[in-house]
HTML snippet that shows the backbone in 3Dmol.js (N, CA, C, O; Angstrom):
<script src="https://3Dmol.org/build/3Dmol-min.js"></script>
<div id="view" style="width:600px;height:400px;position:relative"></div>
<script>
const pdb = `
ATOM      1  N   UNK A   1      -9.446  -0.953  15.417  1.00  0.00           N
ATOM      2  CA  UNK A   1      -8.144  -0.892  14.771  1.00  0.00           C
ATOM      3  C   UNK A   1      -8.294  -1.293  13.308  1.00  0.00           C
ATOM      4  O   UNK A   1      -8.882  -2.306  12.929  1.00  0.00           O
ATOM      5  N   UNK A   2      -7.806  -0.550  12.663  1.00  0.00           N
ATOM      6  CA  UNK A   2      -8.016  -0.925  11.063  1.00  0.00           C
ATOM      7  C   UNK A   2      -6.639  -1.682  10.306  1.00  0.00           C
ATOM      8  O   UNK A   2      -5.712  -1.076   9.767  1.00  0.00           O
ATOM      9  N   UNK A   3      -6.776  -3.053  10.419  1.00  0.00           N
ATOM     10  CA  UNK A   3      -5.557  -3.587   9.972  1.00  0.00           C
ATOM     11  C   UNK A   3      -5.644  -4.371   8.425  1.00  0.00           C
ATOM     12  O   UNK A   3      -4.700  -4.931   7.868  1.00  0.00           O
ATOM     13  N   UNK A   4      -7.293  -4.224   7.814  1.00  0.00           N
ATOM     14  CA  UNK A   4      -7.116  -4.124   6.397  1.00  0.00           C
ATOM     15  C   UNK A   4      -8.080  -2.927   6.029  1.00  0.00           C
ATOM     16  O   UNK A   4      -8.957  -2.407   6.720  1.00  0.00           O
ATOM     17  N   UNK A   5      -7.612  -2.601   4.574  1.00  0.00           N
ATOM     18  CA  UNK A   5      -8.754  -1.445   4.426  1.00  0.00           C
ATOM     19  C   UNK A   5      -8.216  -1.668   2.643  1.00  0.00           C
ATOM     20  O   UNK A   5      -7.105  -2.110   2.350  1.00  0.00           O
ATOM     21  N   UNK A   6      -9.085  -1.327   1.799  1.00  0.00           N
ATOM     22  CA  UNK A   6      -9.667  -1.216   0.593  1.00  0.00           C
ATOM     23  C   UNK A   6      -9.246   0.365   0.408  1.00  0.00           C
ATOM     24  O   UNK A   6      -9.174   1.243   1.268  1.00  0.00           O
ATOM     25  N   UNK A   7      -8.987   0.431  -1.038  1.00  0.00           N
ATOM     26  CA  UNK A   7      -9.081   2.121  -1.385  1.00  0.00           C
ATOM     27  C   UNK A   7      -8.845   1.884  -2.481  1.00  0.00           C
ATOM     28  O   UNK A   7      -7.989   1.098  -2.886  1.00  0.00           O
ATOM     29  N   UNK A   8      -9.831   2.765  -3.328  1.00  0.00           N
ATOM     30  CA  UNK A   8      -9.296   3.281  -5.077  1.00  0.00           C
ATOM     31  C   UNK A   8      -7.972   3.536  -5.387  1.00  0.00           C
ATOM     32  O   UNK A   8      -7.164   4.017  -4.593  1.00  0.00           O
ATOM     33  N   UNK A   9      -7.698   3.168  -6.723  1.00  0.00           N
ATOM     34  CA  UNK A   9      -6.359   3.146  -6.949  1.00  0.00           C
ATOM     35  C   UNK A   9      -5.893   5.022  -6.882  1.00  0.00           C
ATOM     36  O   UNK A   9      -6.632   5.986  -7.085  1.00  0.00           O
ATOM     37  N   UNK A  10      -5.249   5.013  -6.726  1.00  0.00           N
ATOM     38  CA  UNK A  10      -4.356   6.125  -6.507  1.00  0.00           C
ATOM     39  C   UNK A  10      -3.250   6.666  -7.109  1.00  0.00           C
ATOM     40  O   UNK A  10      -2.541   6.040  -7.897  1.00  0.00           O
ATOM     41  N   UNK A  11      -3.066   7.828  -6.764  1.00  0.00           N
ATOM     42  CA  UNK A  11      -1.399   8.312  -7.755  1.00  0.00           C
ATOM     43  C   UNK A  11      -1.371   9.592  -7.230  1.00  0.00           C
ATOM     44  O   UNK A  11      -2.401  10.263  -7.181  1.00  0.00           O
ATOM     45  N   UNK A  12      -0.041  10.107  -6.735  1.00  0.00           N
ATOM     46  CA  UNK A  12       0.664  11.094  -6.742  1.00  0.00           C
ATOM     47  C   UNK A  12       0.848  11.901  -8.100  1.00  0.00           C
ATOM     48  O   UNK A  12       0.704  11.165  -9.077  1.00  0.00           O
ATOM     49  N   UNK A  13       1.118  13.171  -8.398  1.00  0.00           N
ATOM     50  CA  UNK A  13       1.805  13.764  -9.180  1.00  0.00           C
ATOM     51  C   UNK A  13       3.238  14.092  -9.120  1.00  0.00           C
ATOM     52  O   UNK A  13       3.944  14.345 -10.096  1.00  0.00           O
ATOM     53  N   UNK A  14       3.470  14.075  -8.342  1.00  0.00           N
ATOM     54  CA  UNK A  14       5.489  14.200  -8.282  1.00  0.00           C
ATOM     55  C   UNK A  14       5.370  13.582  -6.685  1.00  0.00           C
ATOM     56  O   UNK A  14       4.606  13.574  -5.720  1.00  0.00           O
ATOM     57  N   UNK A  15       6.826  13.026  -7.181  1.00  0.00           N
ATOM     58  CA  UNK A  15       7.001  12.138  -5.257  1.00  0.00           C
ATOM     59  C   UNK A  15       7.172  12.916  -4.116  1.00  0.00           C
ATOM     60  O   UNK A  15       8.347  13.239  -3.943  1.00  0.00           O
ATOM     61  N   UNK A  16       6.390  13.321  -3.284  1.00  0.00           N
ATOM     62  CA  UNK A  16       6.786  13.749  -2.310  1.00  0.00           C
ATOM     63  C   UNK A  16       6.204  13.126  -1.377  1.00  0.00           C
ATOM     64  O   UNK A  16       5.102  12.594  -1.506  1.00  0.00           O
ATOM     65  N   UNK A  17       7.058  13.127  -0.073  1.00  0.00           N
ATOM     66  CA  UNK A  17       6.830  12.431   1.419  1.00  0.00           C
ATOM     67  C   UNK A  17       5.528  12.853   1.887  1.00  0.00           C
ATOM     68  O   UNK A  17       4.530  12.139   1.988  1.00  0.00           O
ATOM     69  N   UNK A  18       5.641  14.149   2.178  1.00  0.00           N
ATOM     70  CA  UNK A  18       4.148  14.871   2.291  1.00  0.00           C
ATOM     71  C   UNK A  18       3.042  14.469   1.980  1.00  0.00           C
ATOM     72  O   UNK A  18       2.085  14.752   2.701  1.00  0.00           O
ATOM     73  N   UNK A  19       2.897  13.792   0.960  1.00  0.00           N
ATOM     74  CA  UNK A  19       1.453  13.453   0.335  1.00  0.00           C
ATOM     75  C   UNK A  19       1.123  12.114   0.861  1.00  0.00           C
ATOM     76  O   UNK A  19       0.055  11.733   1.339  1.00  0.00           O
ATOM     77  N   UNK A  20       2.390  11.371   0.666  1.00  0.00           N
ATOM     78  CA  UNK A  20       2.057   9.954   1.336  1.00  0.00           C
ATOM     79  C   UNK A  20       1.527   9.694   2.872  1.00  0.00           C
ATOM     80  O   UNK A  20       0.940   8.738   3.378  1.00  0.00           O
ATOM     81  N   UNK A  21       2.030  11.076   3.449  1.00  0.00           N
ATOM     82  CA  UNK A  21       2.024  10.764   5.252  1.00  0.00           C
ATOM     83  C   UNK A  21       0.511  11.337   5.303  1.00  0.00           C
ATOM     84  O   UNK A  21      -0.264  10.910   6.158  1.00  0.00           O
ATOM     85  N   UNK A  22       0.042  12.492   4.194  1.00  0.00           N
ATOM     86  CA  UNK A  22      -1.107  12.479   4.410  1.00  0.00           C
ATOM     87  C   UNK A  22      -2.026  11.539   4.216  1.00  0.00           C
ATOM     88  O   UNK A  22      -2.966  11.186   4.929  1.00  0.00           O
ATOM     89  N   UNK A  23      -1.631  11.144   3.103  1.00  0.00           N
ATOM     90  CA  UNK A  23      -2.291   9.544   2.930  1.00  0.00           C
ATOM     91  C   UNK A  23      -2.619   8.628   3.709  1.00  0.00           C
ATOM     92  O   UNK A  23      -3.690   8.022   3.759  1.00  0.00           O
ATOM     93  N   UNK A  24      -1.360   8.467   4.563  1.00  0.00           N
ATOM     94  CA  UNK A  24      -1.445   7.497   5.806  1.00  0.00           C
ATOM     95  C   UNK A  24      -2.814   8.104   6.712  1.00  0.00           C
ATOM     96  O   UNK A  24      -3.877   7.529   6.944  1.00  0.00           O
ATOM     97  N   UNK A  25      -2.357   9.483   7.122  1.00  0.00           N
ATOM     98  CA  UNK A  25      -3.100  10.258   8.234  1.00  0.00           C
ATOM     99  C   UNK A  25      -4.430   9.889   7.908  1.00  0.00           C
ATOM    100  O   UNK A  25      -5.161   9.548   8.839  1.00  0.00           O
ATOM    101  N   UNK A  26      -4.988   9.901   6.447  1.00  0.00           N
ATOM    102  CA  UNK A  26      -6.550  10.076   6.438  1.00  0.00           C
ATOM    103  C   UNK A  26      -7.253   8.546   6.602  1.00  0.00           C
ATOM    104  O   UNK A  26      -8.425   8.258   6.844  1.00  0.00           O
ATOM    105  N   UNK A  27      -6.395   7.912   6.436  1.00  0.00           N
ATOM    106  CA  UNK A  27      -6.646   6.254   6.901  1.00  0.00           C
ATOM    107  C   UNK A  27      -6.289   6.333   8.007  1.00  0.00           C
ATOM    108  O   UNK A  27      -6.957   5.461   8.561  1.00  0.00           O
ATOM    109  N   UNK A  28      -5.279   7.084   9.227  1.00  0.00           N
ATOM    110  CA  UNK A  28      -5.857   6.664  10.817  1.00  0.00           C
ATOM    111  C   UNK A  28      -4.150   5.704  10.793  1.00  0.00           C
ATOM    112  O   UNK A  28      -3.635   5.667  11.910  1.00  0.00           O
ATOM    113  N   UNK A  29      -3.751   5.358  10.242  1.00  0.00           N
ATOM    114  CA  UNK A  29      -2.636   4.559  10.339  1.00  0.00           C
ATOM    115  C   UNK A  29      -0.982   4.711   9.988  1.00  0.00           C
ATOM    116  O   UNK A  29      -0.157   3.808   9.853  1.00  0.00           O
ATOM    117  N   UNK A  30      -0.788   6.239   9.886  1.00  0.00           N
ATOM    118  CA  UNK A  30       0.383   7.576  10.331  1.00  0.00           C
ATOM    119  C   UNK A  30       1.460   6.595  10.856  1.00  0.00           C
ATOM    120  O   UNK A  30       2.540   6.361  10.313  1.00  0.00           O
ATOM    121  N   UNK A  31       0.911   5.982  12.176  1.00  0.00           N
ATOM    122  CA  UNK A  31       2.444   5.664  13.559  1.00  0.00           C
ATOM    123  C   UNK A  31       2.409   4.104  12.707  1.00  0.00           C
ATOM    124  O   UNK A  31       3.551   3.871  12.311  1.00  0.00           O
ATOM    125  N   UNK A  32       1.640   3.220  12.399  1.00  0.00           N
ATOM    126  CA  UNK A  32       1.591   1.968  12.417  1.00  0.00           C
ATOM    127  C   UNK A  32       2.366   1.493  11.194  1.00  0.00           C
ATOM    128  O   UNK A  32       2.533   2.121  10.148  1.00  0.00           O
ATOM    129  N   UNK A  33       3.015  -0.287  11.645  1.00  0.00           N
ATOM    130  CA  UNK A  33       3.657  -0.531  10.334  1.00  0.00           C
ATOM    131  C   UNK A  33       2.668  -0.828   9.415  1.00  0.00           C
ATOM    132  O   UNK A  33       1.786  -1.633   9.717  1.00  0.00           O
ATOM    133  N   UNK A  34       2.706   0.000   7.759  1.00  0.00           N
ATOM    134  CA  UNK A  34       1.581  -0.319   7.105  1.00  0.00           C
ATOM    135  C   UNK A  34       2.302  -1.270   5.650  1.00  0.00           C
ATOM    136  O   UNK A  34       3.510  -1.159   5.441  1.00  0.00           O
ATOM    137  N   UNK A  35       1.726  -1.864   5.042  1.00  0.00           N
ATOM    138  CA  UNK A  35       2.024  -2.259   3.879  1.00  0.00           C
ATOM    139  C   UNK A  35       0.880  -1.840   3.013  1.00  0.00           C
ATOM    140  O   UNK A  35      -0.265  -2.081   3.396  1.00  0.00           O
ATOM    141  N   UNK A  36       1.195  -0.951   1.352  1.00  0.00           N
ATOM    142  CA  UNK A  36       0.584  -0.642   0.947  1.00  0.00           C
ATOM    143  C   UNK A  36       0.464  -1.549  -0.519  1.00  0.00           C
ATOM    144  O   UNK A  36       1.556  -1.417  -1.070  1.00  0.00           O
ATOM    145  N   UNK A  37      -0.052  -2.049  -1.005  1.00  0.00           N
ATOM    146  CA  UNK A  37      -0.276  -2.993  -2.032  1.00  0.00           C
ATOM    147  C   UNK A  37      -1.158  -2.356  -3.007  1.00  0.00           C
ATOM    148  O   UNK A  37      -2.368  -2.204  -2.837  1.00  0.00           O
ATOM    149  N   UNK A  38      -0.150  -1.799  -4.576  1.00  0.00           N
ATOM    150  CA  UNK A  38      -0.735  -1.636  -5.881  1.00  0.00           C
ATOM    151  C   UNK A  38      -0.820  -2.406  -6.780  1.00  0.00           C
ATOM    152  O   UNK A  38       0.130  -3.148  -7.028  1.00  0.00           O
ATOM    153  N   UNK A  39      -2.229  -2.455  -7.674  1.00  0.00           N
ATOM    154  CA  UNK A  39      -2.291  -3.213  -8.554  1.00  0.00           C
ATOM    155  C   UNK A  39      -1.168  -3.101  -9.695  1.00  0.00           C
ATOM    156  O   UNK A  39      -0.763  -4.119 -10.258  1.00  0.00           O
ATOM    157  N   UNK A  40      -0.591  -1.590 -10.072  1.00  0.00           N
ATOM    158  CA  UNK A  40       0.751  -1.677 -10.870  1.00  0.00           C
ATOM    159  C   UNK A  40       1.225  -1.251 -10.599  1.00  0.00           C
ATOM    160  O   UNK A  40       0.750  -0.496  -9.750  1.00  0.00           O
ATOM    161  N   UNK A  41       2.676  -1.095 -10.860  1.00  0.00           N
ATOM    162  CA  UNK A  41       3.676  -0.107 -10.432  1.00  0.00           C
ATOM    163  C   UNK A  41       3.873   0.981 -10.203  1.00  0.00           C
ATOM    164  O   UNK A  41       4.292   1.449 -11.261  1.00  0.00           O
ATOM    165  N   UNK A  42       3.837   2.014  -9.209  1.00  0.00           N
ATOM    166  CA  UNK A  42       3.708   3.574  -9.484  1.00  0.00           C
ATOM    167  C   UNK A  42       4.801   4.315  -8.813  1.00  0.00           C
ATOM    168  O   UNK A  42       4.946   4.710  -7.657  1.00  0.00           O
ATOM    169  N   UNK A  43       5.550   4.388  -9.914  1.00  0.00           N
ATOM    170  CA  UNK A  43       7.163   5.337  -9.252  1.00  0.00           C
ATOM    171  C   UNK A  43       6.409   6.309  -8.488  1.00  0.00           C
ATOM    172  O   UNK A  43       6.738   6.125  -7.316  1.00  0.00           O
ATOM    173  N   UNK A  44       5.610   7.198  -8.550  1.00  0.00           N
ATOM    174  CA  UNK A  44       5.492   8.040  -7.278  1.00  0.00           C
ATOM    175  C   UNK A  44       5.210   8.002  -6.342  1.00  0.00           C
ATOM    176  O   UNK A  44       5.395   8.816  -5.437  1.00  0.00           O
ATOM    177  N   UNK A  45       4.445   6.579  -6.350  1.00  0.00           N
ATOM    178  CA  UNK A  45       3.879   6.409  -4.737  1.00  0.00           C
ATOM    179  C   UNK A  45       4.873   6.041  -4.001  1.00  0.00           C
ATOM    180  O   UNK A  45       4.986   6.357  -2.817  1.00  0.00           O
ATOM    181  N   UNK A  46       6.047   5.023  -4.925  1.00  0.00           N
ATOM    182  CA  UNK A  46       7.045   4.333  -4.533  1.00  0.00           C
ATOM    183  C   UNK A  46       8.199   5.072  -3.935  1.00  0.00           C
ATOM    184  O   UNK A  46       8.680   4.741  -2.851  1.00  0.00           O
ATOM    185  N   UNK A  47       8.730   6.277  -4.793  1.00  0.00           N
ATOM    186  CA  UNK A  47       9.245   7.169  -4.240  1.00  0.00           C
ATOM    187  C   UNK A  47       8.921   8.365  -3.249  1.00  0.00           C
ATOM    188  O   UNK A  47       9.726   8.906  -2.491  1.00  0.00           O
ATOM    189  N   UNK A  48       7.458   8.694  -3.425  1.00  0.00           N
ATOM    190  CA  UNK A  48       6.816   9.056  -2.066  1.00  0.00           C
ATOM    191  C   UNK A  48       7.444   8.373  -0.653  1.00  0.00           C
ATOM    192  O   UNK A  48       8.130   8.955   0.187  1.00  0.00           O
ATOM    193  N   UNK A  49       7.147   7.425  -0.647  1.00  0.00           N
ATOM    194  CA  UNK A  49       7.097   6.480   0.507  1.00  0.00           C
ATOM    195  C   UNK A  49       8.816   6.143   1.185  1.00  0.00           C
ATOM    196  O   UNK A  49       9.185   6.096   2.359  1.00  0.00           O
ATOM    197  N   UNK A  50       9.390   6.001   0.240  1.00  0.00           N
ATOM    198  CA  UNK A  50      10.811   4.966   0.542  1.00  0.00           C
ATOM    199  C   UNK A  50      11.499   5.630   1.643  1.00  0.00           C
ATOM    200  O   UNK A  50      12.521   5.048   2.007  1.00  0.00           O
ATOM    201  N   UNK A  51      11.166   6.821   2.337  1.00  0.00           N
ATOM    202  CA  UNK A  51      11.729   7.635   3.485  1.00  0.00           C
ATOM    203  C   UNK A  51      10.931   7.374   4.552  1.00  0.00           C
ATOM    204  O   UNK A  51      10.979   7.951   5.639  1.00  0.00           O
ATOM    205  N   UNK A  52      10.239   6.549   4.249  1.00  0.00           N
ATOM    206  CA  UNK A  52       9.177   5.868   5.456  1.00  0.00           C
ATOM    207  C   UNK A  52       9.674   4.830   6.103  1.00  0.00           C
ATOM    208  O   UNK A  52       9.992   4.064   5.194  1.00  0.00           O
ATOM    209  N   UNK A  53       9.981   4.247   7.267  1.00  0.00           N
ATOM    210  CA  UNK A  53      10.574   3.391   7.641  1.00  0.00           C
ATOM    211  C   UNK A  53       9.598   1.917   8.290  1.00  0.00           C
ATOM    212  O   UNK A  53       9.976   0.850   8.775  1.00  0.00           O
ATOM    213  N   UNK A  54       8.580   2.336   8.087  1.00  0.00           N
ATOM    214  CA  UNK A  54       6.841   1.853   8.972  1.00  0.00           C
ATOM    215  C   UNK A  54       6.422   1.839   7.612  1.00  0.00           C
ATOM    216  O   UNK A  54       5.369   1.204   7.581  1.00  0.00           O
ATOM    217  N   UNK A  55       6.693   2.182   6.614  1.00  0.00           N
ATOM    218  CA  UNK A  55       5.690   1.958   5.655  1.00  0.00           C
ATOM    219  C   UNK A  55       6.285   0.962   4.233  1.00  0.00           C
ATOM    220  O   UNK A  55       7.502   1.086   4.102  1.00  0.00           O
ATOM    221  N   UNK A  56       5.832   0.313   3.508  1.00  0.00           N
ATOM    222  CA  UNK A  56       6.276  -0.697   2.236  1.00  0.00           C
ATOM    223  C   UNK A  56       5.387  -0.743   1.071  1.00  0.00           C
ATOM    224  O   UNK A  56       4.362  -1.425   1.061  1.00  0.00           O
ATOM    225  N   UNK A  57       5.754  -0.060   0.148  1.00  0.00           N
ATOM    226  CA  UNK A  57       4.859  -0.402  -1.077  1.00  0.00           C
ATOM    227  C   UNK A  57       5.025  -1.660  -2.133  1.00  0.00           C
ATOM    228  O   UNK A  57       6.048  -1.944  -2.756  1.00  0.00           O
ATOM    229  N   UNK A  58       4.242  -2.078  -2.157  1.00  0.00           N
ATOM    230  CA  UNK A  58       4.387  -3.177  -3.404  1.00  0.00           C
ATOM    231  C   UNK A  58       3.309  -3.172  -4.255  1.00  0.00           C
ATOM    232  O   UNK A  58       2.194  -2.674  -4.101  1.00  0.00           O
ATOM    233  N   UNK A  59       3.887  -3.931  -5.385  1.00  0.00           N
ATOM    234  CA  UNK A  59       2.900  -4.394  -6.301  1.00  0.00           C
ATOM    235  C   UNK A  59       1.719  -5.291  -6.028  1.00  0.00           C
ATOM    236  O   UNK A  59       1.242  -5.037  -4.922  1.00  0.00           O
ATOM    237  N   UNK A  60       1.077  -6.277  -6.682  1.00  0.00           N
ATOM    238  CA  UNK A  60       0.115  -7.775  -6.367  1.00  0.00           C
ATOM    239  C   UNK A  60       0.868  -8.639  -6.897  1.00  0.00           C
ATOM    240  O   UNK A  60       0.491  -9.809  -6.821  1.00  0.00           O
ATOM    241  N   UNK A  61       2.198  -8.326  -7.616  1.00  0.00           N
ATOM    242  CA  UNK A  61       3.026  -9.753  -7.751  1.00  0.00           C
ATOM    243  C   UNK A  61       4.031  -9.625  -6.829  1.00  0.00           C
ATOM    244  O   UNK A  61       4.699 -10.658  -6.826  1.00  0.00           O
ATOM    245  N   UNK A  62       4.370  -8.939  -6.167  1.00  0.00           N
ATOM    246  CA  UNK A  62       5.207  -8.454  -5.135  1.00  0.00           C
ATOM    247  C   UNK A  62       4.969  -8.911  -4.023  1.00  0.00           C
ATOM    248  O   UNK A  62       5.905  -8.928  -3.223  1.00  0.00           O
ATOM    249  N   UNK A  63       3.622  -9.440  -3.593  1.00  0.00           N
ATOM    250  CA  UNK A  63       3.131  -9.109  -2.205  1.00  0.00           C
ATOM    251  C   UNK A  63       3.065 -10.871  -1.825  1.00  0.00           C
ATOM    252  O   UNK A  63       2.499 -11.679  -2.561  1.00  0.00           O
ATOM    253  N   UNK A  64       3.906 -11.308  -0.269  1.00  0.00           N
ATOM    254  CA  UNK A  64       4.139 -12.200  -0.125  1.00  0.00           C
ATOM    255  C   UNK A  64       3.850 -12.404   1.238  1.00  0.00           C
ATOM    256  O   UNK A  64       3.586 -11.435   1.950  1.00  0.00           O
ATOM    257  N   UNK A  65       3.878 -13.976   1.852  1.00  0.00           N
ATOM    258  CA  UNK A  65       2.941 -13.942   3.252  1.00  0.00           C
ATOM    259  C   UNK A  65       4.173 -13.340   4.535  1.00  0.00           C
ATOM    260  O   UNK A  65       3.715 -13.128   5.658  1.00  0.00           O
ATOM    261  N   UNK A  66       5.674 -13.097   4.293  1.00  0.00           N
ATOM    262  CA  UNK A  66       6.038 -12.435   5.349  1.00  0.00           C
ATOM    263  C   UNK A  66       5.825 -11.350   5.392  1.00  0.00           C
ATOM    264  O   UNK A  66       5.803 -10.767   6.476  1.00  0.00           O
ATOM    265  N   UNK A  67       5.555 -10.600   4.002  1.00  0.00           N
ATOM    266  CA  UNK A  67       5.379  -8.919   4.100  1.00  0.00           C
ATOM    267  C   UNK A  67       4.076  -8.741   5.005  1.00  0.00           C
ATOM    268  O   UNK A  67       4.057  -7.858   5.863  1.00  0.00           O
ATOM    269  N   UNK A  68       3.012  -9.569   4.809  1.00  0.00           N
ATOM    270  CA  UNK A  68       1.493  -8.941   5.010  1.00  0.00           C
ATOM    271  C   UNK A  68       1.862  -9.784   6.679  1.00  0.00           C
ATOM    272  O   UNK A  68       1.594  -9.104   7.669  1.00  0.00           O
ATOM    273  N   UNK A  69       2.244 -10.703   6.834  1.00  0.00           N
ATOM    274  CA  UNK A  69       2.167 -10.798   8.498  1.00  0.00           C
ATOM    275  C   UNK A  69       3.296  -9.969   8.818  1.00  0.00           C
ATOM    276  O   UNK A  69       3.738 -10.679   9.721  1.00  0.00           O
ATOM    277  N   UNK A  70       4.141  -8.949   8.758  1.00  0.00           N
ATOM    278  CA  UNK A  70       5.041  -8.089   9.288  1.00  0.00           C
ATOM    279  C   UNK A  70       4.168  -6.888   9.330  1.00  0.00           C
ATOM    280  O   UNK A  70       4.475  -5.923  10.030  1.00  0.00           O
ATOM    281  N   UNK A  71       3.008  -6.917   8.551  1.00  0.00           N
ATOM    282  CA  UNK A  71       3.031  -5.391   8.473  1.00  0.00           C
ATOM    283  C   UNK A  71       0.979  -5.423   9.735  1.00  0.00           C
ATOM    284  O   UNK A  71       0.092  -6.255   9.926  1.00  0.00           O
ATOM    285  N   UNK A  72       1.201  -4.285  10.088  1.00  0.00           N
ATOM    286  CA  UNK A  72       0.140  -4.387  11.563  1.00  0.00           C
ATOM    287  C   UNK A  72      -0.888  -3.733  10.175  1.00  0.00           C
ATOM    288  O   UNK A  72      -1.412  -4.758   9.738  1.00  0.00           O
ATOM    289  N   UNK A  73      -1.277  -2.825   9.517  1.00  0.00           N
ATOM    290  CA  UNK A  73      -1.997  -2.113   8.995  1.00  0.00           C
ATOM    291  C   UNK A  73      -1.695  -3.141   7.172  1.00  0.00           C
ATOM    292  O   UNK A  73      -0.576  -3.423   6.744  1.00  0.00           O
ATOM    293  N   UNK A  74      -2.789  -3.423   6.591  1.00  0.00           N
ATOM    294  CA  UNK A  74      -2.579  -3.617   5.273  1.00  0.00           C
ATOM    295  C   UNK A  74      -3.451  -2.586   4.119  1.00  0.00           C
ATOM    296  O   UNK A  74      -4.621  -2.284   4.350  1.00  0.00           O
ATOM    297  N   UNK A  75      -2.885  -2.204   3.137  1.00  0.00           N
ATOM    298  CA  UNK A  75      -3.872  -1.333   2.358  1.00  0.00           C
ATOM    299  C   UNK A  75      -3.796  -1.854   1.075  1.00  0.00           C
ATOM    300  O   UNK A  75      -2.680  -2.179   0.669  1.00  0.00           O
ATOM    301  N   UNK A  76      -4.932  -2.023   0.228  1.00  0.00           N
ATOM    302  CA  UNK A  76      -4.930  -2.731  -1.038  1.00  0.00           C
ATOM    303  C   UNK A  76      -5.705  -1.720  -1.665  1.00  0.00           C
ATOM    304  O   UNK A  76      -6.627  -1.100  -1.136  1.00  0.00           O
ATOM    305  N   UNK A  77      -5.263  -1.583  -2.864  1.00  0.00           N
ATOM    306  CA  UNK A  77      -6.314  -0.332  -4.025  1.00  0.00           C
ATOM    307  C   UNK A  77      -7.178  -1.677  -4.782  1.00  0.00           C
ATOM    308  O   UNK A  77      -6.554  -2.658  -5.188  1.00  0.00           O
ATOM    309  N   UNK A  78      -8.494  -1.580  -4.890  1.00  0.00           N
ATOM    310  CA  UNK A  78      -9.329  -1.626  -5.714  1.00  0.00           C
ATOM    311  C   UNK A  78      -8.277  -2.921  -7.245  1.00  0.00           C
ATOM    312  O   UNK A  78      -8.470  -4.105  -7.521  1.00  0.00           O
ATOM    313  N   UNK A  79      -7.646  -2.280  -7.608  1.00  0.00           N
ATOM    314  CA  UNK A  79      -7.250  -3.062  -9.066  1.00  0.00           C
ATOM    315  C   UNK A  79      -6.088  -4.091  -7.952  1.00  0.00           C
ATOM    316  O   UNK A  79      -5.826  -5.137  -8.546  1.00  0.00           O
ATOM    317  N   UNK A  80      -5.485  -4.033  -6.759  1.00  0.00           N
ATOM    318  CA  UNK A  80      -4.601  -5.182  -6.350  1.00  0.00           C
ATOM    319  C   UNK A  80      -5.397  -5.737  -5.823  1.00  0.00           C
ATOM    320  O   UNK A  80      -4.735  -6.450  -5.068  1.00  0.00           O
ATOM    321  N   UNK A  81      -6.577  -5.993  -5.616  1.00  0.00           N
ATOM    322  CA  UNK A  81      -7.638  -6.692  -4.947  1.00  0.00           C
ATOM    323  C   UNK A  81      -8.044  -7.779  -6.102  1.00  0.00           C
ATOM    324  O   UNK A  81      -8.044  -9.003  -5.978  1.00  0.00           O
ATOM    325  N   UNK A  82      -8.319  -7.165  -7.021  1.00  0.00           N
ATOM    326  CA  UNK A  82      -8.819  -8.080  -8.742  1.00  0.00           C
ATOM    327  C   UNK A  82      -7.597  -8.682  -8.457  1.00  0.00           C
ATOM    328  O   UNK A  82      -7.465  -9.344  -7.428  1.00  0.00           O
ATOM    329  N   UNK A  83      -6.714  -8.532  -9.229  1.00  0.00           N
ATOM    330  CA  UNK A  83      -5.643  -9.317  -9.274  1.00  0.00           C
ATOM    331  C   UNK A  83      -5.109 -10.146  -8.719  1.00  0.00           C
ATOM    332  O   UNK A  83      -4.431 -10.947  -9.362  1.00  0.00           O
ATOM    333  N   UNK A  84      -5.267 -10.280  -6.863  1.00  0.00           N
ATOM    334  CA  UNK A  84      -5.218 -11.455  -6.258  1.00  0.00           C
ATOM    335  C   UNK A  84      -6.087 -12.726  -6.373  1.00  0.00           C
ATOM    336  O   UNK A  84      -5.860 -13.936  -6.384  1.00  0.00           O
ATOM    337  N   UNK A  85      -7.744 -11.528  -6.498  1.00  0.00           N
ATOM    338  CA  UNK A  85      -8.375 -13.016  -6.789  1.00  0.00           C
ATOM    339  C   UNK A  85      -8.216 -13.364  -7.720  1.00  0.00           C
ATOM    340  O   UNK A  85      -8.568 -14.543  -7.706  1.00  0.00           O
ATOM    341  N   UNK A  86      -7.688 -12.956  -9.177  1.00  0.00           N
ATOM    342  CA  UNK A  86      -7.854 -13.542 -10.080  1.00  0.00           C
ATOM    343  C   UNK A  86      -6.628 -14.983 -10.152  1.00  0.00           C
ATOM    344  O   UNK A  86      -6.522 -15.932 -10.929  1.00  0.00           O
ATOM    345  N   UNK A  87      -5.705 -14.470  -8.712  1.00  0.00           N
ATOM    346  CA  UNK A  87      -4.403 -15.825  -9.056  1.00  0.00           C
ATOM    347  C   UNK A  87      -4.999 -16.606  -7.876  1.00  0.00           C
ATOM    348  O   UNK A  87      -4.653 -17.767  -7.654  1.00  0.00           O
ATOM    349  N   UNK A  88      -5.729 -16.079  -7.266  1.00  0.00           N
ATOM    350  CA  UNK A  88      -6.365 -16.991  -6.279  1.00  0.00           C
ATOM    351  C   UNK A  88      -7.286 -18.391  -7.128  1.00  0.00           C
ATOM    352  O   UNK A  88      -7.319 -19.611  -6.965  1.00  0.00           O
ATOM    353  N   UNK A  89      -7.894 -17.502  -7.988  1.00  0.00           N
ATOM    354  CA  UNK A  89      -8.649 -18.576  -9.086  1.00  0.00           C
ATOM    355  C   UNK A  89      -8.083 -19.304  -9.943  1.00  0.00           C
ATOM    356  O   UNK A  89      -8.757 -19.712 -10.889  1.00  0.00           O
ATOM    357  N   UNK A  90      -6.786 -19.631  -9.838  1.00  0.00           N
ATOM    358  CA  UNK A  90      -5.972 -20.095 -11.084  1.00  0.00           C
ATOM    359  C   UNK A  90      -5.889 -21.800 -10.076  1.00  0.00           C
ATOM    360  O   UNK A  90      -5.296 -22.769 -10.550  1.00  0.00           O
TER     361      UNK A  90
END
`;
const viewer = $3Dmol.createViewer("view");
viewer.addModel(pdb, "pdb");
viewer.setStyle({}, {cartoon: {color: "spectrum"}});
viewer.zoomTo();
viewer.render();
</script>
């Protein structure tokens, strides 16, 4: 079961649902509640997603300990990974 996973940062070109569910699909985690965690803000992924009811995007200043224990699947890009450790190190 893959309930964290790593991935390069990412971006849509225009928001559509479609792209995101494929998104989900190629990570294996489609049905599951996922939380997806970006290092910055990205209106398209954001608006991709918001018709998802299983799925939550946030930022790395966004991301808090009820979201990540609510969510069964976690996904972090590459640059929200830096950024935690770097407040981890503070």
């Amino acid at each position: 079961e893959k309930s964290l996973v790593v991935v390069e940062d990412f971006s849509f070109e225009a928001p559509k649902t479609k792209d995101f569910v494929n998104f989900l699909s190629s990570l294996g985690i489609e049905n599951k509640k996922s939380l997806i965690v970006l290092g910055d803000s990205n209106n398209n992924v954001y608006l991709s997603s918001r018709n998802l009811e299983r799925s939550v995007v946030v930022t790395g200043s966004e991301l808090n300990t009820y979201k990540i224990v609510n969510a069964t699947s976690l996904v972090l890009t590459e640059s929200a990974l830096e950024g935690i450790e770097s407040n981890l190190k503070k």
